[in-house]
C-alpha positions as CSV (number, residue, x, y, z in Angstrom):
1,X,-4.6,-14.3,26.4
2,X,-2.1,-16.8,27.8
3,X,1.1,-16.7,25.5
4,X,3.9,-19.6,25.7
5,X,7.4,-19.6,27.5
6,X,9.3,-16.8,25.2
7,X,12.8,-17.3,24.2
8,X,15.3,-14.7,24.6
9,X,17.2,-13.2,21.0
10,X,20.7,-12.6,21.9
11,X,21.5,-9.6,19.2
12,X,18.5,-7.6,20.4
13,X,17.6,-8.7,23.9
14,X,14.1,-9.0,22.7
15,X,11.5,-12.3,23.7
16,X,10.0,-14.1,20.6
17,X,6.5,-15.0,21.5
18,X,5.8,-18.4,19.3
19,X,2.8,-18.2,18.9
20,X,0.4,-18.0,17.0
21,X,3.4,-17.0,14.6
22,X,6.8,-16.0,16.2
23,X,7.0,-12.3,16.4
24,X,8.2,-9.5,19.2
25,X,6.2,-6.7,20.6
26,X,8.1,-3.4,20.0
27,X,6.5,-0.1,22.0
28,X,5.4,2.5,19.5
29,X,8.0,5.7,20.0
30,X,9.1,6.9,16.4
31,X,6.6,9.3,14.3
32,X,3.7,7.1,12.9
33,X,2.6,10.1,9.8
34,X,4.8,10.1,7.5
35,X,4.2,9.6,3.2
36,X,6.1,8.3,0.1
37,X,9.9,7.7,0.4
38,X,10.8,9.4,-3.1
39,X,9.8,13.0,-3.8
40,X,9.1,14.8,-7.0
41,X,12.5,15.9,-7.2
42,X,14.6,12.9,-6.8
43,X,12.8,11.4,-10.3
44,X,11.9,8.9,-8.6
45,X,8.1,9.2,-7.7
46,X,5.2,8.0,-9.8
47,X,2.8,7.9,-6.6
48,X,-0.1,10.3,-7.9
49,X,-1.5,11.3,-4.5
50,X,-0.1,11.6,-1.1
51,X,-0.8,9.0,1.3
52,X,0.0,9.1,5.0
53,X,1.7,5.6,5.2
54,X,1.0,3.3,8.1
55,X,2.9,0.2,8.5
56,X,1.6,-1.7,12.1
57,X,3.8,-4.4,11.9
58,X,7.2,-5.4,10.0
59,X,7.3,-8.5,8.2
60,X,4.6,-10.6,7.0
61,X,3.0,-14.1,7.4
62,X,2.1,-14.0,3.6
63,X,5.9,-14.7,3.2
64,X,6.2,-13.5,-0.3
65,X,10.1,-15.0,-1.5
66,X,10.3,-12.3,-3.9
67,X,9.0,-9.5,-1.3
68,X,11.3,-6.4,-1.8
69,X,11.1,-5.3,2.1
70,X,13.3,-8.7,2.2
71,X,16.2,-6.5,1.3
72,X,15.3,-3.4,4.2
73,X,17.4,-3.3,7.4
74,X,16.5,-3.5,11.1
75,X,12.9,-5.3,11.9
76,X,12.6,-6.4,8.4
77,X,16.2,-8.0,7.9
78,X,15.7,-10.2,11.3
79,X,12.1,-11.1,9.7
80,X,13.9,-12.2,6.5
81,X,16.5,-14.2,8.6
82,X,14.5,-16.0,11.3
83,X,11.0,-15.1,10.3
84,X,10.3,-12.9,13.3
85,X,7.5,-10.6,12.5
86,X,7.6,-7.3,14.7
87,X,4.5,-6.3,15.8
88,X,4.2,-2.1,17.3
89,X,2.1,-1.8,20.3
90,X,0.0,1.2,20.8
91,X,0.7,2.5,17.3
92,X,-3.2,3.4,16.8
93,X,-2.9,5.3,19.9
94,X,0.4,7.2,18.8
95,X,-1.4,7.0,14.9
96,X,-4.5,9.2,16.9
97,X,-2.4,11.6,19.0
98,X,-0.4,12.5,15.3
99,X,-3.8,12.9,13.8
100,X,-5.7,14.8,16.3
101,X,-2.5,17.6,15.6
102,X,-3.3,18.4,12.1
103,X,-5.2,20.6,10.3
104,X,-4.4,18.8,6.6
105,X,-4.4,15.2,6.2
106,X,-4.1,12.8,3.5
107,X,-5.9,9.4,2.9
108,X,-4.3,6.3,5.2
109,X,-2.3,3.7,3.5
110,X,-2.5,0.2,5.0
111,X,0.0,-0.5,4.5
112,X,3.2,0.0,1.7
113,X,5.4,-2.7,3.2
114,X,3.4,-5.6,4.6
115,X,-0.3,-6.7,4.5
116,X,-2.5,-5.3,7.3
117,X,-4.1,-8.5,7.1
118,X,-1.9,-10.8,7.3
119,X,-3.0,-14.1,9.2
120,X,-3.0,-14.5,12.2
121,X,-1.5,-11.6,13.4
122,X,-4.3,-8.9,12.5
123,X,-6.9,-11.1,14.1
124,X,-4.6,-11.1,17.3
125,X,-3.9,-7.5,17.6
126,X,-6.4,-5.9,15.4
127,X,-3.6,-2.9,14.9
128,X,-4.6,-2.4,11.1
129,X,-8.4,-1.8,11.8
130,X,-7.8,0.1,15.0
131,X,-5.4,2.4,13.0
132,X,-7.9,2.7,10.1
133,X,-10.6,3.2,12.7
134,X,-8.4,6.7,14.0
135,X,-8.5,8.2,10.4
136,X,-12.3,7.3,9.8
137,X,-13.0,8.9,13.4
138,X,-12.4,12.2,12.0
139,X,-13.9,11.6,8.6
140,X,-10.7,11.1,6.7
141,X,-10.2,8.3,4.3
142,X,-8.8,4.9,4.5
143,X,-7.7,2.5,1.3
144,X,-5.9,-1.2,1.6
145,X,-3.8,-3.3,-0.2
146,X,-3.9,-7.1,0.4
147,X,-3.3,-10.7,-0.6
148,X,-5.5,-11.5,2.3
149,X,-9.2,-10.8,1.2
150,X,-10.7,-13.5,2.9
151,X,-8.9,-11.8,6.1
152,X,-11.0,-8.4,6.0
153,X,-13.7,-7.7,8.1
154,X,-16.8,-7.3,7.1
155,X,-17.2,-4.6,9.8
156,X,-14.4,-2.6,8.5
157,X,-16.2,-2.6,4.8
158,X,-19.4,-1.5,6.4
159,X,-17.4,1.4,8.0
160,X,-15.6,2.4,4.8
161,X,-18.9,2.3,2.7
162,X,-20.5,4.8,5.2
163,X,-17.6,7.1,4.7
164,X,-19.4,10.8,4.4
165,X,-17.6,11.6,1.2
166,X,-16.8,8.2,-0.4
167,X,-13.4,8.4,-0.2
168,X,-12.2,5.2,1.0
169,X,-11.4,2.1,-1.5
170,X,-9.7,-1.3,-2.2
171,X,-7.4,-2.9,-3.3
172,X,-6.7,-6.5,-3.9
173,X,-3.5,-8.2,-5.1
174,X,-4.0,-11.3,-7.4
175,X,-0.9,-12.4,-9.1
176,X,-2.5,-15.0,-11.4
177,X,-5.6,-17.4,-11.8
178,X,-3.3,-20.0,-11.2
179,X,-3.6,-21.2,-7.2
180,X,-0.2,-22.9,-7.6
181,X,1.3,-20.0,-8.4
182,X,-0.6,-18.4,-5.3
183,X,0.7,-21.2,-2.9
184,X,4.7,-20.6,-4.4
185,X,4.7,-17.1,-4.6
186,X,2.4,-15.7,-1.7
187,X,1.6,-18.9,0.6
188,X,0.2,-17.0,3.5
189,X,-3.3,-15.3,1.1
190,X,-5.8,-15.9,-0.1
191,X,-6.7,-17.8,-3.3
192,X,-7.2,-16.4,-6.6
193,X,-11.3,-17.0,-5.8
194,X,-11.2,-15.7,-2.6
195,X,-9.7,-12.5,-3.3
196,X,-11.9,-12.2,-6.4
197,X,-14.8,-12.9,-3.8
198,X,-13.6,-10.3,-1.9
199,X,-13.7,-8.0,-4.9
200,X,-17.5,-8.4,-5.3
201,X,-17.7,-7.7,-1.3
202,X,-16.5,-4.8,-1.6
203,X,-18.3,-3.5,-4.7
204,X,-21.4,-4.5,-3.2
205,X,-21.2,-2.2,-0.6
206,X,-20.4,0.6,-3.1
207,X,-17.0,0.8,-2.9
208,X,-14.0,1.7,-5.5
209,X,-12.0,-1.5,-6.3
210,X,-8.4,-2.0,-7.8
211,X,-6.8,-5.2,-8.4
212,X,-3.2,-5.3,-8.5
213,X,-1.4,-7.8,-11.2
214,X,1.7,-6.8,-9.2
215,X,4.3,-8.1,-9.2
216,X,4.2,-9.8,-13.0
217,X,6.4,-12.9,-13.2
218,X,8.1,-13.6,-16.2
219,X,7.0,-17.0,-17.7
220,X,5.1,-17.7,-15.1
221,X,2.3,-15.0,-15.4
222,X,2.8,-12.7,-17.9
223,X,1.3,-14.8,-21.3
224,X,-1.2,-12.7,-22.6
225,X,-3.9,-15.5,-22.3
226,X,-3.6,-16.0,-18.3
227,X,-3.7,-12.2,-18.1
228,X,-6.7,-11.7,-20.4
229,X,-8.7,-14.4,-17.9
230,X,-7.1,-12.2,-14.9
231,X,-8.9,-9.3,-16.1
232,X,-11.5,-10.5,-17.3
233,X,-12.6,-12.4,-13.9
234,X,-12.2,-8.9,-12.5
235,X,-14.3,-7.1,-14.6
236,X,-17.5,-9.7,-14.2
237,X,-16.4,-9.6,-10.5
238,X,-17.2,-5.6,-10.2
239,X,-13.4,-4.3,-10.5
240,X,-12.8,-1.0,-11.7
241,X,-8.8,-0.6,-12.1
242,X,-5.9,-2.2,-12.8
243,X,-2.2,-1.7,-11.4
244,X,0.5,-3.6,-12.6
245,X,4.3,-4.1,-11.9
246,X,7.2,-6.5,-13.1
247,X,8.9,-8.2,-10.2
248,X,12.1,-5.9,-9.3
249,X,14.6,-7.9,-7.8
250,X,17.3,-6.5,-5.1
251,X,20.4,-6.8,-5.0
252,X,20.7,-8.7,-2.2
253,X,17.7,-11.3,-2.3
254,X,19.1,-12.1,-5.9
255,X,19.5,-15.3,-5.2
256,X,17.1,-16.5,-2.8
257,X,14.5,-15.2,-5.6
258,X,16.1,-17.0,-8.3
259,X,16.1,-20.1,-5.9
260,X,12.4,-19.7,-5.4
261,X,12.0,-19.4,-9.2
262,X,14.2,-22.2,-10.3
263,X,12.2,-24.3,-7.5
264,X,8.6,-23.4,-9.5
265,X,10.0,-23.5,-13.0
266,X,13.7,-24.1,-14.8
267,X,12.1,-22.6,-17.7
268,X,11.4,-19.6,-15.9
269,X,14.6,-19.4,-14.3
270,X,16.3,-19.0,-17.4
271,X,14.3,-16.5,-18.4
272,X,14.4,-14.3,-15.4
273,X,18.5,-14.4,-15.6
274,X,18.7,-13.2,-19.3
275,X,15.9,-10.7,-18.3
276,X,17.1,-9.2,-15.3
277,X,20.3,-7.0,-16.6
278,X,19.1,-3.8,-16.1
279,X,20.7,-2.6,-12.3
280,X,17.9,1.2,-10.7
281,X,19.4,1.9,-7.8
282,X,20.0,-0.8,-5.6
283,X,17.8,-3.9,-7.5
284,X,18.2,-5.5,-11.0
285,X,14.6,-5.1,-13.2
286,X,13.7,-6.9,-16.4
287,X,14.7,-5.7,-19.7
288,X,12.9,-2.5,-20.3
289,X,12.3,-4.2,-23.9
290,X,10.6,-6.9,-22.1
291,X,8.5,-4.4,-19.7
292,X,7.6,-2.1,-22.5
293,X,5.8,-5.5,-24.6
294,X,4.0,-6.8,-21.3
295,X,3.0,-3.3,-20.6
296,X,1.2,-2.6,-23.8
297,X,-0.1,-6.1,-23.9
298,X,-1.8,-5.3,-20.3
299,X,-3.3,-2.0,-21.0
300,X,-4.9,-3.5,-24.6
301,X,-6.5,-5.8,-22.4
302,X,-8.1,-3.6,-20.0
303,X,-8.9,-1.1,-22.5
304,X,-10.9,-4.0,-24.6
305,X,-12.7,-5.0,-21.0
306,X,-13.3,-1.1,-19.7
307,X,-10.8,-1.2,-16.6
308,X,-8.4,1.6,-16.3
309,X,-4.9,0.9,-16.0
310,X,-1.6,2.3,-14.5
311,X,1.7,0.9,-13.6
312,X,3.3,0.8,-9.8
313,X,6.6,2.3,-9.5
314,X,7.7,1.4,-13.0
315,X,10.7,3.5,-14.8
316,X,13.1,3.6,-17.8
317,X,16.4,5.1,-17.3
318,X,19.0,7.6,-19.2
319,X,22.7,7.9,-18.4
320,X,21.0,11.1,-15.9
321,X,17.4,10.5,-15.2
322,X,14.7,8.2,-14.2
323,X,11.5,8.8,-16.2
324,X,8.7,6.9,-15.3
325,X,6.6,5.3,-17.3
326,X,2.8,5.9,-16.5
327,X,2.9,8.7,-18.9
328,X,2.9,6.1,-21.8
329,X,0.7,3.5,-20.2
330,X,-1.4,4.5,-17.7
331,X,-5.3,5.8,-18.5
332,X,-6.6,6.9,-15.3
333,X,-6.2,10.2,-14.3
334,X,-4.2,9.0,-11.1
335,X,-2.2,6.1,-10.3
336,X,-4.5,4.1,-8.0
337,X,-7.7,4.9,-10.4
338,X,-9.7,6.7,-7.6
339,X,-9.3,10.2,-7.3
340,X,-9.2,11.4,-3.1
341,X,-8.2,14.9,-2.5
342,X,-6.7,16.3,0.5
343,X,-8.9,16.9,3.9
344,X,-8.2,19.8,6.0
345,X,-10.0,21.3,8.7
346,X,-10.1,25.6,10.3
347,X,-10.3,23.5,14.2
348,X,-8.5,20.6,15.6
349,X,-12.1,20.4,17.4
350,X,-13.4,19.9,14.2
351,X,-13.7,16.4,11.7
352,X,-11.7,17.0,8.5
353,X,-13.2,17.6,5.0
354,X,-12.2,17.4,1.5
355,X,-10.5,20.6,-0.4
356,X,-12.7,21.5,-2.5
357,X,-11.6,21.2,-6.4
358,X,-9.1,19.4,-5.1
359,X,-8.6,15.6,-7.0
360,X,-5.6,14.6,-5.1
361,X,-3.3,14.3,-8.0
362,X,-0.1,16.1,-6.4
363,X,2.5,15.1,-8.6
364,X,0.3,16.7,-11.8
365,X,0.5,20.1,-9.8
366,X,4.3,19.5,-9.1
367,X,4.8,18.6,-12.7
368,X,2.7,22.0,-13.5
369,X,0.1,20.3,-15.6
370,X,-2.2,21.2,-13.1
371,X,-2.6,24.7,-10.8
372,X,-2.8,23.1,-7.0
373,X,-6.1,24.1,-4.9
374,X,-4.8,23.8,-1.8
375,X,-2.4,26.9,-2.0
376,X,0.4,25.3,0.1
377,X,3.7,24.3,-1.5
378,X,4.8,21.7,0.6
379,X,1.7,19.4,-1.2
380,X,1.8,21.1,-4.6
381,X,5.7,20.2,-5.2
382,X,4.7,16.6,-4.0
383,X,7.5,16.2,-1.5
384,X,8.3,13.3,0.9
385,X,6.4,14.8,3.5
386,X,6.8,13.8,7.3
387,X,4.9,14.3,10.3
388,X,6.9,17.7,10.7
389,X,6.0,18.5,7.6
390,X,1.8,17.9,7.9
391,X,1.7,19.2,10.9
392,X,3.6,22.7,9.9
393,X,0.3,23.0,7.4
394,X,-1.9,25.4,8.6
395,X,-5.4,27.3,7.9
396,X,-4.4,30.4,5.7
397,X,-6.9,31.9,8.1
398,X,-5.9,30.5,11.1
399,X,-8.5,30.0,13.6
400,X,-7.7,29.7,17.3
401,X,-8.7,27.0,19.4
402,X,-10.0,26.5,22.6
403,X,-7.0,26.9,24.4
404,X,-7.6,23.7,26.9
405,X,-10.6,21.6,26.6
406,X,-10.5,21.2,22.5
407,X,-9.6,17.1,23.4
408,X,-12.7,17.2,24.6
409,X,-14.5,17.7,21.6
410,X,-17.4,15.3,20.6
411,X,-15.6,13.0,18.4
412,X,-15.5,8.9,19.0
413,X,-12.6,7.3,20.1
414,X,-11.3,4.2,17.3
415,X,-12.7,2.1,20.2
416,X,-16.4,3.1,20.0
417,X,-16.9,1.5,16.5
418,X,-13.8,-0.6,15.7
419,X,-12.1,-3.5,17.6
């Protein structure tokens, strides 16, 4: 591939290749395994299950304004700024050295940040598949979350759907019915019909699908008509869950959101600033009067169309605590619908398998509204785990392995059946 004439970036001595987006290539060195930010004990987690979290590139050509990495530092800050998107070379082979370590592993995330299939990076460097194709090597479990449905392979379903334990799943972000919206407030997806065509892809080939209504706009999305049609276009589309949010707004994209807002609708506008007085941490969030009404408006909906429902990182707040707010809303059993346990396997020469009676729901067994299965603290008390952390989980009858040939163990490399 012949790239054009790069341009050198003063602040980080780093060449901007233009095209076919600008972006910088940025070797792979820090720990790739890693899970949630917030543990159990901060107050701050409603993430169900552990996920090990893979992020192959930093910043996104969907170019959400309201995008909350906007506010993160290093590679995503220069993103906001100049629209540089950093892309990590060799981070499926680092993601496969990590994995072929453990003896516990968790379902892959792709991705919590950005969208693993964002155009036309992902069909340039193929990092998200290539790192999705490392966990499904060894039999673990993969799930997505895009705005770019149109975007996913239809190789990388097939390989999902012939998952040995139907693990893996979907999910698919569609902020309203409304393409307009779509072009505003994520111009880089897919449309509204697209992803709900990707929807019915993916439940053709057998797989769990969640559609996200995430982030909710207020006045722009959140009437109880437009989200009525929303759901109900999913449900005669095959969907089977629900997650919802209300745009969060940092502190410091404040007013570039309201800019974007005020730009789509003055009505809106107004809104949003009586709305947003209510400062968790370090963004403002709507009313929690305001959330509370869409809330139960949302989940009466699903419940009258048969879709589960849960909220996406969605608190109220004392003087003291956080307390999150799936407890009143949500009626799955888990936050992203599908239950996935932990995998764990006696030999690295081995492919992982599920725990058995495990349903993945860590934060119920930190809570103690559930006795944990797998026997090992550093899962039940749903920490933020890193790669440390996974890879000090161990067999509680350790078997020894071959002391030097075990690499050479009869499992395909990502390569064999992925890009």
């Amino acid at each position: 591939m012949v790239w054009e004439a790069s341009r050198r970036v003063p602040d980080q001595g780093l060449s901007v290749i233009e095209q076919p987006v600008p972006h910088i290539r940025v070797k792979t060195r820090k720990q790739v395994v890693h899970g949630w930010y917030f543990p159990f004990s901060s107050g701050r987690r409603e993430c169900s299950s552990e996920r090990i979290l893979v992020n192959p590139y930093n910043g996104c050509s969907v170019n959400c304004p309201e995008c909350y990495a906007r506010a993160y530092r290093g590679y995503f800050e220069r993103w906001d700024r100049s629209g540089v998107i950093t892309v990590f070379e060799g981070i499926d082979r680092k993601l496969k050295e990590e994995l072929s370590r453990l003896h516990y592993a968790t379902c892959g995330y792709f991705s919590p940040v950005t969208d693993p299939f964002q155009s036309p990076l992902e069909e340039t460097y193929h990092l998200s598949e290539r790192c999705m194709g490392a966990f499904l090597d060894l039999d673990l479990p993969v799930e997505f979350v895009t705005k770019n449905g149109s975007r996913v392979p239809e190789r990388l379903l097939t390989r999902m759907s012939e998952h040995p334990y139907h693990d893996c799943f979907c999910q698919y972000t569609i902020l309203s019915l409304d393409d307009a919206v779509r072009r505003h407030f994520s111009p880089g997806g897919s449309t509204p019909q697209e992803q709900l065509r990707a929807v019915r892809r993916s439940k053709d080939r057998g797989l769990y699908t969640a559609v996200r209504i995430d982030p909710i706009l207020p006045g722009i999305t959140d009437s109880e008509s437009d989200l009525a049609s929303l759901v109900e276009e999913v449900k005669l589309n095959g969907g089977d869950h629900i997650i919802a949010s209300v745009c969060d707004v940092s502190i410091i994209s404040m007013e570039k959101v309201m800019a974007a807002v005020r730009s789509f609708s003055t009505d809106a506008s107004r809104l949003w600033r009586s709305l947003y007085n209510e400062r968790m941490g370090s963004s403002y969030h709507a009313s929690i009067g305001y959330r509370r009404l869409v809330f139960k408006k949302l989940r009466n909906i699903c419940d009258r169309h048969g879709l589960t429902f849960a909220l996406c990182m969605e608190f109220s707040k004392s003087e003291k605590a956080y307390r999150g707010m799936n407890g009143e809303y949500m009626s799955s059993k888990v936050c992203e619908g599908k239950r996935v346990p932990v995998y764990k396997r006696e030999r690295l020469a081995e492919r992982f398998r599920p725990i058995d009676g495990c349903d993945g729901d860590c934060l119920s067994c930190a809570r103690g509204l559930q006795v944990s299965t797998c026997g090992k603290s550093v899962l039940a008390e749903a920490r933020a785990l890193t790669f440390s952390d996974y890879l000090s989980l161990k067999p509680d009858r350790e078997l020894l392995d071959p002391p030097s040939n075990w690499k050479k163990a009869n499992i395909p490399s990502s390569g064999q059946r992925s890009v």
